[in-house]
mmJSON file of the N, C-alpha and C atoms, coordinates in Angstrom:
{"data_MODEL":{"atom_site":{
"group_PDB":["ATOM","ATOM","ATOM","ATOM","ATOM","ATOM","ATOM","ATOM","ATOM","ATOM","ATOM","ATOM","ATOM","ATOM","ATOM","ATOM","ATOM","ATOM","ATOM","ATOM","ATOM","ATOM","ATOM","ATOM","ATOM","ATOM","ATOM","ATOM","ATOM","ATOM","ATOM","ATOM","ATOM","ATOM","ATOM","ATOM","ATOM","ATOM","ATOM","ATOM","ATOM","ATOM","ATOM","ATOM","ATOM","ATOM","ATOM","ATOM","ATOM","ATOM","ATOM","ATOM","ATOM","ATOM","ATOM","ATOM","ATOM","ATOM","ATOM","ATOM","ATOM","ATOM","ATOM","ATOM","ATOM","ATOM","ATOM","ATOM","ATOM","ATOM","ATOM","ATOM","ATOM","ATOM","ATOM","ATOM","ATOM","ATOM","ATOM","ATOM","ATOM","ATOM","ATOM","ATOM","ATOM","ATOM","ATOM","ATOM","ATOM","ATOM","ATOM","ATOM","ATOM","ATOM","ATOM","ATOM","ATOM","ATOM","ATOM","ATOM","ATOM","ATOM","ATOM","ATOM","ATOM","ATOM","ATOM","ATOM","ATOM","ATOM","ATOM","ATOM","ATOM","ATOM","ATOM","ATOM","ATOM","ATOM","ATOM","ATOM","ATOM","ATOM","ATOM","ATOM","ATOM","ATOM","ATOM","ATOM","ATOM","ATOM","ATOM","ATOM","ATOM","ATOM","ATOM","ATOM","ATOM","ATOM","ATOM","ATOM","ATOM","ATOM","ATOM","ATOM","ATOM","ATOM","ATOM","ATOM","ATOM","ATOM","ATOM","ATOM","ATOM","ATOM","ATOM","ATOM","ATOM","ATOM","ATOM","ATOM","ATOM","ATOM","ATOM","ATOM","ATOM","ATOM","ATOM","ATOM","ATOM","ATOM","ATOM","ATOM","ATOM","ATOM","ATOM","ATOM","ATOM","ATOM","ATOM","ATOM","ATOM","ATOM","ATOM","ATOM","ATOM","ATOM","ATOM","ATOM","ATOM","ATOM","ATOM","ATOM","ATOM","ATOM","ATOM","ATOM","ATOM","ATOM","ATOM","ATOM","ATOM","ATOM","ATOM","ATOM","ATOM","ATOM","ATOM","ATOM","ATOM","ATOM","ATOM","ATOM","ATOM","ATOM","ATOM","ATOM","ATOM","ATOM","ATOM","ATOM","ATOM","ATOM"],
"id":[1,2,3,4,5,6,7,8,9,10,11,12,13,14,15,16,17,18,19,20,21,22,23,24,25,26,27,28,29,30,31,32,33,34,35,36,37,38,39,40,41,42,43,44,45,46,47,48,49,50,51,52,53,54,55,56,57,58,59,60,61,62,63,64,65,66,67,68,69,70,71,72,73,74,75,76,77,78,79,80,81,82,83,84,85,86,87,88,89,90,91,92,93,94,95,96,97,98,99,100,101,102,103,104,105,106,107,108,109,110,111,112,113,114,115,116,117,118,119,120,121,122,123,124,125,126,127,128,129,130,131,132,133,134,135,136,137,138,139,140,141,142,143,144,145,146,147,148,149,150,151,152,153,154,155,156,157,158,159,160,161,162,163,164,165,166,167,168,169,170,171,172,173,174,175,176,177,178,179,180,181,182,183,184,185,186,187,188,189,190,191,192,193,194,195,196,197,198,199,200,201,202,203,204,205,206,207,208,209,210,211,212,213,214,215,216,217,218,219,220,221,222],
"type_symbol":["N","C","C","N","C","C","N","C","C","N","C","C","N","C","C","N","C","C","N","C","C","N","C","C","N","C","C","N","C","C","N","C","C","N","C","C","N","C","C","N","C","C","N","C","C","N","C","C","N","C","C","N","C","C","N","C","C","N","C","C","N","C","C","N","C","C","N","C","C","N","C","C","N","C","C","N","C","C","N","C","C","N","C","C","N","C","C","N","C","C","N","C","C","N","C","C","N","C","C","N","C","C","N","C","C","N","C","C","N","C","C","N","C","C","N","C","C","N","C","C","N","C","C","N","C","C","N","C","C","N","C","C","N","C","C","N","C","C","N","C","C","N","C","C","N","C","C","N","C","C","N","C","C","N","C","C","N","C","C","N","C","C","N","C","C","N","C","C","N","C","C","N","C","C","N","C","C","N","C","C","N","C","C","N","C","C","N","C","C","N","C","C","N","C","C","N","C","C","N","C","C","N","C","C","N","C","C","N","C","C","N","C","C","N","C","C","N","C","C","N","C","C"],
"label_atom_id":["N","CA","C","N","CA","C","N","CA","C","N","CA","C","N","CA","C","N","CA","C","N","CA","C","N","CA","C","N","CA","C","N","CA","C","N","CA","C","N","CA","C","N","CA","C","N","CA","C","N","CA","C","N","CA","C","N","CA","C","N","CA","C","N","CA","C","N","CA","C","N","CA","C","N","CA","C","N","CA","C","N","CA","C","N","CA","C","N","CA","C","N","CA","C","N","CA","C","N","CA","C","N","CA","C","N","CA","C","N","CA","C","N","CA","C","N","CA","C","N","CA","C","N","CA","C","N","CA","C","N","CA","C","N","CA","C","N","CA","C","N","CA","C","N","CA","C","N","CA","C","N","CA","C","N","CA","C","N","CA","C","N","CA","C","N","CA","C","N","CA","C","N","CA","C","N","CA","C","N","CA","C","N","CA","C","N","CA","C","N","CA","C","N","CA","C","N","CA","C","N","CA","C","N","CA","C","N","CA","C","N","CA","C","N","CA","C","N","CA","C","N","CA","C","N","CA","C","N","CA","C","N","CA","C","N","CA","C","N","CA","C","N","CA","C","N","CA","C","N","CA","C","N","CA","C","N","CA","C"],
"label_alt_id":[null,null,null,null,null,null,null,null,null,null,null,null,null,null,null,null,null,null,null,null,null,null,null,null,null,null,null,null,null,null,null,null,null,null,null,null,null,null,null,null,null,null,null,null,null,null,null,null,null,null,null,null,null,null,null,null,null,null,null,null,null,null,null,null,null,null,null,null,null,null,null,null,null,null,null,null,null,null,null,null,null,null,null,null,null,null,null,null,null,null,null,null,null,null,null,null,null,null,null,null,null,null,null,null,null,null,null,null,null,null,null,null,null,null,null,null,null,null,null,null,null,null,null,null,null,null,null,null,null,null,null,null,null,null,null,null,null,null,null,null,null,null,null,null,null,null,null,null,null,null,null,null,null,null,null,null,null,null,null,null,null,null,null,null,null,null,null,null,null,null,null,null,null,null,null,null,null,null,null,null,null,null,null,null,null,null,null,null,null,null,null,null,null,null,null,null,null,null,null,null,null,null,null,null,null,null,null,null,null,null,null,null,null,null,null,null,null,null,null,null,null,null],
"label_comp_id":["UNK","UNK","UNK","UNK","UNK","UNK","UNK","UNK","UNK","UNK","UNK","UNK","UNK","UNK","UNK","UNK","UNK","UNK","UNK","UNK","UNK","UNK","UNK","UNK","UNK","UNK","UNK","UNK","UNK","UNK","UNK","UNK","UNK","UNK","UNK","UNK","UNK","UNK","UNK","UNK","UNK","UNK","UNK","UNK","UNK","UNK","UNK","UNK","UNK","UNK","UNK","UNK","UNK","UNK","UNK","UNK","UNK","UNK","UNK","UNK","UNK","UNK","UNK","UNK","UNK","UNK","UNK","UNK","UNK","UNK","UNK","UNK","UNK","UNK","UNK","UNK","UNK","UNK","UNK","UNK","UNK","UNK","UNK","UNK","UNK","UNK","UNK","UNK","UNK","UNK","UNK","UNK","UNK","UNK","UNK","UNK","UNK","UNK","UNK","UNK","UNK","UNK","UNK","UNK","UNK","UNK","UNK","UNK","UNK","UNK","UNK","UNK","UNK","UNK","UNK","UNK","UNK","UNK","UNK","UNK","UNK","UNK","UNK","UNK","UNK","UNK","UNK","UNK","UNK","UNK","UNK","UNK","UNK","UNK","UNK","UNK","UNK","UNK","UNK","UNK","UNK","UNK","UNK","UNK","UNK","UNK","UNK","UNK","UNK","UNK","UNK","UNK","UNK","UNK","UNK","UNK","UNK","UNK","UNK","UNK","UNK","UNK","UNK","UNK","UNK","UNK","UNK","UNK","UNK","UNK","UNK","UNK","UNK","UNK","UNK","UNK","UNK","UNK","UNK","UNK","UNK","UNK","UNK","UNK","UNK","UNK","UNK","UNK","UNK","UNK","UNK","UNK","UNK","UNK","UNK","UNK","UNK","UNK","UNK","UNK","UNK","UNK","UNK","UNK","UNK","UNK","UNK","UNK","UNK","UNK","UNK","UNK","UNK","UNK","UNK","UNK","UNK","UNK","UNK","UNK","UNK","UNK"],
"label_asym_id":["A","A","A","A","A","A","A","A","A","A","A","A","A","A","A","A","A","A","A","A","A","A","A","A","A","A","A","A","A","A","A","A","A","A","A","A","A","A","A","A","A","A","A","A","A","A","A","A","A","A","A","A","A","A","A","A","A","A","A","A","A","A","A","A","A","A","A","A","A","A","A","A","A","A","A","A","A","A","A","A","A","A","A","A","A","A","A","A","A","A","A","A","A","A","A","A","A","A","A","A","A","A","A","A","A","A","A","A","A","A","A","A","A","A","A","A","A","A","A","A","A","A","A","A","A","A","A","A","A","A","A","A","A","A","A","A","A","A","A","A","A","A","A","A","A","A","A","A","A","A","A","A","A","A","A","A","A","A","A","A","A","A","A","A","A","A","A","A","A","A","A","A","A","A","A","A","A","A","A","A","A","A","A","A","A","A","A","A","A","A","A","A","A","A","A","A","A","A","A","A","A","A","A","A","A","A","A","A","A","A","A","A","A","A","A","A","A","A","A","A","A","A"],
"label_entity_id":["1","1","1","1","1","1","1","1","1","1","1","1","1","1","1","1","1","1","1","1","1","1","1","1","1","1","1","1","1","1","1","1","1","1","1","1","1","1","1","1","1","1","1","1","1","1","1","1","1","1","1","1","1","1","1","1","1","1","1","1","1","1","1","1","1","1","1","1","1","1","1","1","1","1","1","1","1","1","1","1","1","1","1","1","1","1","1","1","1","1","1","1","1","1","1","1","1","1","1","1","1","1","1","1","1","1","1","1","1","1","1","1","1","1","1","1","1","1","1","1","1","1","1","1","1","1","1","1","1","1","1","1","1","1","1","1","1","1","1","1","1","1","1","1","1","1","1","1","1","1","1","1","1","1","1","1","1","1","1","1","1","1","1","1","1","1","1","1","1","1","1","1","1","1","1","1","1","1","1","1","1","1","1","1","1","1","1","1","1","1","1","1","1","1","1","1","1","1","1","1","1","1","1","1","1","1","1","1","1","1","1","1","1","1","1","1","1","1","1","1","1","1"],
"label_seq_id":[1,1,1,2,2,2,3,3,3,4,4,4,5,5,5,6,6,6,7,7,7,8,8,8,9,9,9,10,10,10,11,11,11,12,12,12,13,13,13,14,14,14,15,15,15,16,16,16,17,17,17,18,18,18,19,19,19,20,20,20,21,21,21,22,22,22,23,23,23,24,24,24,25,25,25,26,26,26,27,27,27,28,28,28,29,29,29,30,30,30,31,31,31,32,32,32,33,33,33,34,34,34,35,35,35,36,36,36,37,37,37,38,38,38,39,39,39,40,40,40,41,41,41,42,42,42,43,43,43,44,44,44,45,45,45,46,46,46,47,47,47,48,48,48,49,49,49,50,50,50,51,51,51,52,52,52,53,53,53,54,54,54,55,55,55,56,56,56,57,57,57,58,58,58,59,59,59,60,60,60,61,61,61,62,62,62,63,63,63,64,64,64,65,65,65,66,66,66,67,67,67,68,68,68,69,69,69,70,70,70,71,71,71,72,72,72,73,73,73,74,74,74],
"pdbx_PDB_ins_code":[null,null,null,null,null,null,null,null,null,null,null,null,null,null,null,null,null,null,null,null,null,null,null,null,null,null,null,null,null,null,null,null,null,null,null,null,null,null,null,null,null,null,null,null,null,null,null,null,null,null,null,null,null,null,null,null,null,null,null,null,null,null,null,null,null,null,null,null,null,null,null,null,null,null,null,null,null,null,null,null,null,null,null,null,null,null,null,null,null,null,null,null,null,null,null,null,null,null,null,null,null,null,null,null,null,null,null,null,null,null,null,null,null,null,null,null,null,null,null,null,null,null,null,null,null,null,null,null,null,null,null,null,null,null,null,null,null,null,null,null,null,null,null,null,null,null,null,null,null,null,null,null,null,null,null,null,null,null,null,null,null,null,null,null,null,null,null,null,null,null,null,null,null,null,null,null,null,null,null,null,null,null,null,null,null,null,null,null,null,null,null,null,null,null,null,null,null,null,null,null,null,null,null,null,null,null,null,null,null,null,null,null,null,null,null,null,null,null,null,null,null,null],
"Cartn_x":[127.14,127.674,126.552,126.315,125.303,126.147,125.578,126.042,124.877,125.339,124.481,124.368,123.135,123.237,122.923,122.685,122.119,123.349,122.805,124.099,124.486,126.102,126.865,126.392,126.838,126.247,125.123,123.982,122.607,122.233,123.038,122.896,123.323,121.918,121.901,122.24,121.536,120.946,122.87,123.383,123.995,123.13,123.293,122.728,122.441,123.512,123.133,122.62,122.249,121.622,119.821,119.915,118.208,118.154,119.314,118.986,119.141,119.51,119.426,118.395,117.985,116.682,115.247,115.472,114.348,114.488,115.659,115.461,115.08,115.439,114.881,113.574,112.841,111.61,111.012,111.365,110.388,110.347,111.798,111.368,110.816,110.536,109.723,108.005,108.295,106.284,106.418,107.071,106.302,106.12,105.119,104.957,104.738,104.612,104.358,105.528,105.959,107.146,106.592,105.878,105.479,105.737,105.572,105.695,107.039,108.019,109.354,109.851,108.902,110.095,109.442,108.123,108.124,108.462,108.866,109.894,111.646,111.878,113.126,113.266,112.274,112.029,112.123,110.927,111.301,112.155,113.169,114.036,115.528,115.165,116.932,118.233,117.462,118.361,119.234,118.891,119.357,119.369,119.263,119.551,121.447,121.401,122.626,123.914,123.364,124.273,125.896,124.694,125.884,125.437,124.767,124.467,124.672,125.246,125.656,124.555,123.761,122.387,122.67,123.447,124.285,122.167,122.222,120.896,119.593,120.348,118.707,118.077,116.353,116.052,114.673,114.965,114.865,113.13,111.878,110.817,110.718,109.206,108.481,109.068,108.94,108.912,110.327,111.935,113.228,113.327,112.784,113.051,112.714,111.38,110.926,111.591,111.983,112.768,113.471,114.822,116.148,116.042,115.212,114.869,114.5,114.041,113.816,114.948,115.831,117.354,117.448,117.942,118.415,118.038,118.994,119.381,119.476,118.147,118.235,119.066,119.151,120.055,121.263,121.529,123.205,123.804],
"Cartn_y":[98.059,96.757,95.905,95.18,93.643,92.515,92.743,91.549,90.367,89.768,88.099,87.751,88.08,87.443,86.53,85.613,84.141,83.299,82.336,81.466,80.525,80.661,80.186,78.806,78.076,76.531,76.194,77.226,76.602,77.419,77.956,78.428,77.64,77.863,76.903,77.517,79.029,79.95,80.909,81.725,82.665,84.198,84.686,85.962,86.689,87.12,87.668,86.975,85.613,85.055,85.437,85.617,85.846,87.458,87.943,89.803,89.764,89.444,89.503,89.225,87.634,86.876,87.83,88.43,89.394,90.963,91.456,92.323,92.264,91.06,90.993,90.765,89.415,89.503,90.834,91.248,92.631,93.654,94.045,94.319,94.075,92.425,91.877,91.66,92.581,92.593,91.741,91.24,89.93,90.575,91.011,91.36,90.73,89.366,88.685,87.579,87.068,86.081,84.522,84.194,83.036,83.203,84.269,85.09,85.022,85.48,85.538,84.051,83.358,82.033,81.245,81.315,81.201,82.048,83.404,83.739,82.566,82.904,81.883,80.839,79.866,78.519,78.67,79.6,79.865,80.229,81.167,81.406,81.143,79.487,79.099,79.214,78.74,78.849,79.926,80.8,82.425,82.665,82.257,82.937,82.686,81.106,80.637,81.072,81.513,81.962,82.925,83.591,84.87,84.601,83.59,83.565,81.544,81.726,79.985,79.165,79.719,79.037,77.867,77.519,76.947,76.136,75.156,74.535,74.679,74.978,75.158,76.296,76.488,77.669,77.428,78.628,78.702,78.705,78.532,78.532,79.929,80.689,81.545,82.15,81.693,81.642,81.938,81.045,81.827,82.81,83.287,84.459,85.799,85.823,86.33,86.887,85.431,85.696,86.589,85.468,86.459,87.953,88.318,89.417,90.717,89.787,90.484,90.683,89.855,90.339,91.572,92.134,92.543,94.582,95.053,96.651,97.632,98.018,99.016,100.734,100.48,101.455,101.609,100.545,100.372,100.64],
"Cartn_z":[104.334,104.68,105.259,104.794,105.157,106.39,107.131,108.003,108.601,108.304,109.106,110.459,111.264,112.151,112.419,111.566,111.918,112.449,112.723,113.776,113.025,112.312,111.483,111.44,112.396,112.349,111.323,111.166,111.158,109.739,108.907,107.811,106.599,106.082,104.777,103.643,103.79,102.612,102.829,101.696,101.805,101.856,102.441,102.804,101.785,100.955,99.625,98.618,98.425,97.533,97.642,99.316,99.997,99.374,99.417,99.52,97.948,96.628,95.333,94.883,95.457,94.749,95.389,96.457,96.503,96.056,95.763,94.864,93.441,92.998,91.624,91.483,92.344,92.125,92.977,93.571,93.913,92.053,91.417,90.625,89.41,89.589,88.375,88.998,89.88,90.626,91.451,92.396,93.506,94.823,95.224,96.563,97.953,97.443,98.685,98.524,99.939,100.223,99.164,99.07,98.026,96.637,96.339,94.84,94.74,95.717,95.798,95.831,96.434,96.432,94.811,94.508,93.102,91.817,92.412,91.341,90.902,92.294,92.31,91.802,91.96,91.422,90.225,89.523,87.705,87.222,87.955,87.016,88.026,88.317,88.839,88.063,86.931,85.961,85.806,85.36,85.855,86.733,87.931,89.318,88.902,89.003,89.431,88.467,87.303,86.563,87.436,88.273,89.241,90.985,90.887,92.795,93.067,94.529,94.407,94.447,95.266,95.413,96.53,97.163,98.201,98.544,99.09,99.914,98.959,97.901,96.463,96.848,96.651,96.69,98.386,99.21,100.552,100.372,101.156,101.667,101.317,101.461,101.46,103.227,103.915,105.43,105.5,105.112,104.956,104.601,103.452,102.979,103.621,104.398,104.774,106.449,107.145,108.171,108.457,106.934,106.721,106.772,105.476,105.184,106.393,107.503,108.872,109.547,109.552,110.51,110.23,108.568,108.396,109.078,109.676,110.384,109.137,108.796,108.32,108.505,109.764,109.954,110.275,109.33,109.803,107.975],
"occupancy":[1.0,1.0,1.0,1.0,1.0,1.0,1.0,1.0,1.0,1.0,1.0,1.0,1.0,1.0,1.0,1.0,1.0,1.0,1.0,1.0,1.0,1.0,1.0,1.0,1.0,1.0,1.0,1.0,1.0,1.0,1.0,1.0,1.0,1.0,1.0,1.0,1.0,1.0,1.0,1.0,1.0,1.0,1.0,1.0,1.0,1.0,1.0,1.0,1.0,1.0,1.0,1.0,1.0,1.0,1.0,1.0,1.0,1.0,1.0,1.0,1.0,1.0,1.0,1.0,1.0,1.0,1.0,1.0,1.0,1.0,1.0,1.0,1.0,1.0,1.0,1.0,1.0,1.0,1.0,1.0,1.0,1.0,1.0,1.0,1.0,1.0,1.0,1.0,1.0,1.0,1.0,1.0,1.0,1.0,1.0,1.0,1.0,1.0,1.0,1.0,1.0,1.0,1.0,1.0,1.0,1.0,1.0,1.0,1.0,1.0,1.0,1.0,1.0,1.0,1.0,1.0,1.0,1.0,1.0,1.0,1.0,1.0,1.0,1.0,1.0,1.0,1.0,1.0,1.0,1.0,1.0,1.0,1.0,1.0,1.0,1.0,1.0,1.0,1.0,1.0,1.0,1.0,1.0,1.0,1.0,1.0,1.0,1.0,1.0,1.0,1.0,1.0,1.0,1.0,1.0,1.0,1.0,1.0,1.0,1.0,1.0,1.0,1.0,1.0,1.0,1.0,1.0,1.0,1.0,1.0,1.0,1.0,1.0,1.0,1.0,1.0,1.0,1.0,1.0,1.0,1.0,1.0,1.0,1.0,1.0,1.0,1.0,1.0,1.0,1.0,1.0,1.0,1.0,1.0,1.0,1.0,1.0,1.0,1.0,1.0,1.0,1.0,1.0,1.0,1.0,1.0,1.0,1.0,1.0,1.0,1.0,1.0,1.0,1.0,1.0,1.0,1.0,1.0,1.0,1.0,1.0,1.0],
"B_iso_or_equiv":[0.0,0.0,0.0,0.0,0.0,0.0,0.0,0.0,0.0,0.0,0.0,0.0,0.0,0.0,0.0,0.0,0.0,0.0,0.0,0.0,0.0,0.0,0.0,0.0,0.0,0.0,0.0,0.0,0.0,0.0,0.0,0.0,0.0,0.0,0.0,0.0,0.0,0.0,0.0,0.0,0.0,0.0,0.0,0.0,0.0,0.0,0.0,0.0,0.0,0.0,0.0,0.0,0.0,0.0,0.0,0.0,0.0,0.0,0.0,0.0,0.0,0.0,0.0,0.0,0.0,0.0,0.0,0.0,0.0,0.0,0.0,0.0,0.0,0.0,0.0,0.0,0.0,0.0,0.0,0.0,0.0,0.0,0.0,0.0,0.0,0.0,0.0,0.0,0.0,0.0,0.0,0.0,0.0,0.0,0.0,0.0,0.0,0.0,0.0,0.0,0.0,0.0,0.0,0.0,0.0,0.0,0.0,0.0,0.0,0.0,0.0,0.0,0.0,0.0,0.0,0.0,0.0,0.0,0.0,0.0,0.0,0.0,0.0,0.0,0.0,0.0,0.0,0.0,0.0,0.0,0.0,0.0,0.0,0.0,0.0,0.0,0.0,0.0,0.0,0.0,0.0,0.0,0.0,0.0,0.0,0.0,0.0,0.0,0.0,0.0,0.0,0.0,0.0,0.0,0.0,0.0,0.0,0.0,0.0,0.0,0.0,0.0,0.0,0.0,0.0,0.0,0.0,0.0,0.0,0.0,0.0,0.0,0.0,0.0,0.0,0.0,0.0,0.0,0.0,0.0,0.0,0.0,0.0,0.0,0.0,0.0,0.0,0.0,0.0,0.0,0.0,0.0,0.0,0.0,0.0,0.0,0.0,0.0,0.0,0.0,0.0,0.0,0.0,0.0,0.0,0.0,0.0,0.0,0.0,0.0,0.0,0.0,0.0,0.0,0.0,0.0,0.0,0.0,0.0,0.0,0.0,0.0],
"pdbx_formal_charge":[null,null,null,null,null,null,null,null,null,null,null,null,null,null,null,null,null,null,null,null,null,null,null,null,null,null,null,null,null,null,null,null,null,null,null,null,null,null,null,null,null,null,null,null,null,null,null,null,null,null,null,null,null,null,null,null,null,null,null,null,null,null,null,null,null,null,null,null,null,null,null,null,null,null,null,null,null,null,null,null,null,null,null,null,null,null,null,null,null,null,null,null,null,null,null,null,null,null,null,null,null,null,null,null,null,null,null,null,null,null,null,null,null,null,null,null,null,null,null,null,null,null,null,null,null,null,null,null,null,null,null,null,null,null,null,null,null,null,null,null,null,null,null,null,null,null,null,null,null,null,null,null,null,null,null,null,null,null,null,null,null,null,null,null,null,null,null,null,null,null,null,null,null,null,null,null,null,null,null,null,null,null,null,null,null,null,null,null,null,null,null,null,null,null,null,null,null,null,null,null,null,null,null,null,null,null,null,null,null,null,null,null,null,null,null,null,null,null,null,null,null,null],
"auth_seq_id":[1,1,1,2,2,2,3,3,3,4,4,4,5,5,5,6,6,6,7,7,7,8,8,8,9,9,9,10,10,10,11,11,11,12,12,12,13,13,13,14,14,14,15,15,15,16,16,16,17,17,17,18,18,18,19,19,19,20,20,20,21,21,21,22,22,22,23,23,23,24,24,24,25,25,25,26,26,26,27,27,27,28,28,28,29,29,29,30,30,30,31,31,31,32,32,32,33,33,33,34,34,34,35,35,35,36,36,36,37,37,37,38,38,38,39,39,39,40,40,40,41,41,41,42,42,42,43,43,43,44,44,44,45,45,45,46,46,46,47,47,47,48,48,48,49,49,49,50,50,50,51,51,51,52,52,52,53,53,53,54,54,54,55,55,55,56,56,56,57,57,57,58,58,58,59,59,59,60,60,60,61,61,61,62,62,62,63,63,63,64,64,64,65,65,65,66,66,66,67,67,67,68,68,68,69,69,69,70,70,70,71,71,71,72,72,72,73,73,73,74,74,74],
"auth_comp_id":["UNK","UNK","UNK","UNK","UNK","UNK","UNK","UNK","UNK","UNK","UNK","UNK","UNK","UNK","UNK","UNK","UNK","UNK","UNK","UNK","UNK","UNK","UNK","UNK","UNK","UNK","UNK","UNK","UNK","UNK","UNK","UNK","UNK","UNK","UNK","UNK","UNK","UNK","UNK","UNK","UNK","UNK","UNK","UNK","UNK","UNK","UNK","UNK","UNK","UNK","UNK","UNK","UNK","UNK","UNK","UNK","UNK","UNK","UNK","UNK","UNK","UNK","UNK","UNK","UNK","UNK","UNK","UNK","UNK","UNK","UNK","UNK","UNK","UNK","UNK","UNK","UNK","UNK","UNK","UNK","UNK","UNK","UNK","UNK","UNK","UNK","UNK","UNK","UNK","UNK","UNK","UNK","UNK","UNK","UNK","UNK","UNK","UNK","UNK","UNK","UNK","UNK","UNK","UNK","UNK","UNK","UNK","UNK","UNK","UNK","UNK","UNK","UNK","UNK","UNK","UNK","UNK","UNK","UNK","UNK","UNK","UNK","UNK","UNK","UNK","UNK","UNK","UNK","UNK","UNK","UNK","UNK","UNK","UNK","UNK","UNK","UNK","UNK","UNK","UNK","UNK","UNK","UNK","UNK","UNK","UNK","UNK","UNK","UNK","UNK","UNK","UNK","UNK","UNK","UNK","UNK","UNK","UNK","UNK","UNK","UNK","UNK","UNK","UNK","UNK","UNK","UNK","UNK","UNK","UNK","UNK","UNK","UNK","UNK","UNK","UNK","UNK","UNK","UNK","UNK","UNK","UNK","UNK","UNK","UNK","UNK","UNK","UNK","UNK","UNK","UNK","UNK","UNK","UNK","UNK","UNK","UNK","UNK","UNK","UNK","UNK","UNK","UNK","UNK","UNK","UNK","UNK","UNK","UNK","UNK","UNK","UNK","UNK","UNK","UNK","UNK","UNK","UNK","UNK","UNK","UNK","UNK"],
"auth_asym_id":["A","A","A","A","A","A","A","A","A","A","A","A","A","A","A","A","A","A","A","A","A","A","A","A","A","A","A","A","A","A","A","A","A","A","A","A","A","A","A","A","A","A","A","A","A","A","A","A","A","A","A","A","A","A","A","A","A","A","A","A","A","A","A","A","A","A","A","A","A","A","A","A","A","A","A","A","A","A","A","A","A","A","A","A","A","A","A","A","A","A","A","A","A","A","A","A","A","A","A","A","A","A","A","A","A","A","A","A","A","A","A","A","A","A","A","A","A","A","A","A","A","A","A","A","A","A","A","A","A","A","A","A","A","A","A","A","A","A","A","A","A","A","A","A","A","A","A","A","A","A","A","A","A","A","A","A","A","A","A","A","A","A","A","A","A","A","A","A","A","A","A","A","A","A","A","A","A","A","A","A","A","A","A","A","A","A","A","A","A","A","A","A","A","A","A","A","A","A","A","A","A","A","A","A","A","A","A","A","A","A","A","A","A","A","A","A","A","A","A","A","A","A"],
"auth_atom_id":["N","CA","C","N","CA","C","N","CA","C","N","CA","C","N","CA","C","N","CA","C","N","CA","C","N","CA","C","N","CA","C","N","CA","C","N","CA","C","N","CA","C","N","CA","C","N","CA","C","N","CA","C","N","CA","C","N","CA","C","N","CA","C","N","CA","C","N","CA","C","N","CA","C","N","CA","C","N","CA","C","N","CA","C","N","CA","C","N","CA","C","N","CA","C","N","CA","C","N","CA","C","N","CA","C","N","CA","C","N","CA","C","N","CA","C","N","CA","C","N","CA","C","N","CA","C","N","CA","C","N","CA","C","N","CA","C","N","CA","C","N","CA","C","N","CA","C","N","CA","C","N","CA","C","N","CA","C","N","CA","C","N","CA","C","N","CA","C","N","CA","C","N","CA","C","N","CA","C","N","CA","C","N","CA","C","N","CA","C","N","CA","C","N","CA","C","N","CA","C","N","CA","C","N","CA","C","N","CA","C","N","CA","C","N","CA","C","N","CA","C","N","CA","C","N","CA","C","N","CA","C","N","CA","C","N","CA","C","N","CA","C","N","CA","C","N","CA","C","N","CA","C","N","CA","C","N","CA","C"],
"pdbx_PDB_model_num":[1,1,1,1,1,1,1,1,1,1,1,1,1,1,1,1,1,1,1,1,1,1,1,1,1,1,1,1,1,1,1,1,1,1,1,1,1,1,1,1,1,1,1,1,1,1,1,1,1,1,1,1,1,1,1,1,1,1,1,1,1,1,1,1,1,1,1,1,1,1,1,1,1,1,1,1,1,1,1,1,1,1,1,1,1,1,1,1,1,1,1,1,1,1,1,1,1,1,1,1,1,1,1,1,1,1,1,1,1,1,1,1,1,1,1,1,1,1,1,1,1,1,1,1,1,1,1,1,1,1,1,1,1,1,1,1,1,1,1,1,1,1,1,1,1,1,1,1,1,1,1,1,1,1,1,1,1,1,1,1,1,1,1,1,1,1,1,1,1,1,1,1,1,1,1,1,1,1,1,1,1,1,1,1,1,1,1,1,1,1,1,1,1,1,1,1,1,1,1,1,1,1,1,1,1,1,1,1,1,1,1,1,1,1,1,1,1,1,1,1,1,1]
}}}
């Protein structure tokens, strides 16, 4: 189970749009948070097909954040 702790008010991004769009570009090779947010950019098109994309596509620096909340051991 994935939970959000960011503070409802101030969320642009949906949580799982951040946790999909970096599983995919991790497995199309992007290792660094820039790579990831220019994966996204290229292929919006297909992102949005199955993700809302709610606030367009997030910074190098969002992704990276988000990606930090998240409790691996939960």
């Amino acid at each position: 189970m994935l939970k959000d702790k960011r503070q409802k008010g101030k969320v642009i991004y949906k949580i799982w749009d951040i946790v999909v769009v970096v599983i995919l570009a991790v497995l199309a090779d992007c290792n660094e948070w820039e790579e990831i947010e220019d994966y996204a950019k290229e292929e919006k098109d297909f992102l949005k097909n199955f993700l809302k994309l709610t606030g367009n596509i997030p910074s190098a620096k969002t992704y990276e954040r988000v990606i930090s909340l998240i409790d691996v051991k939960s």
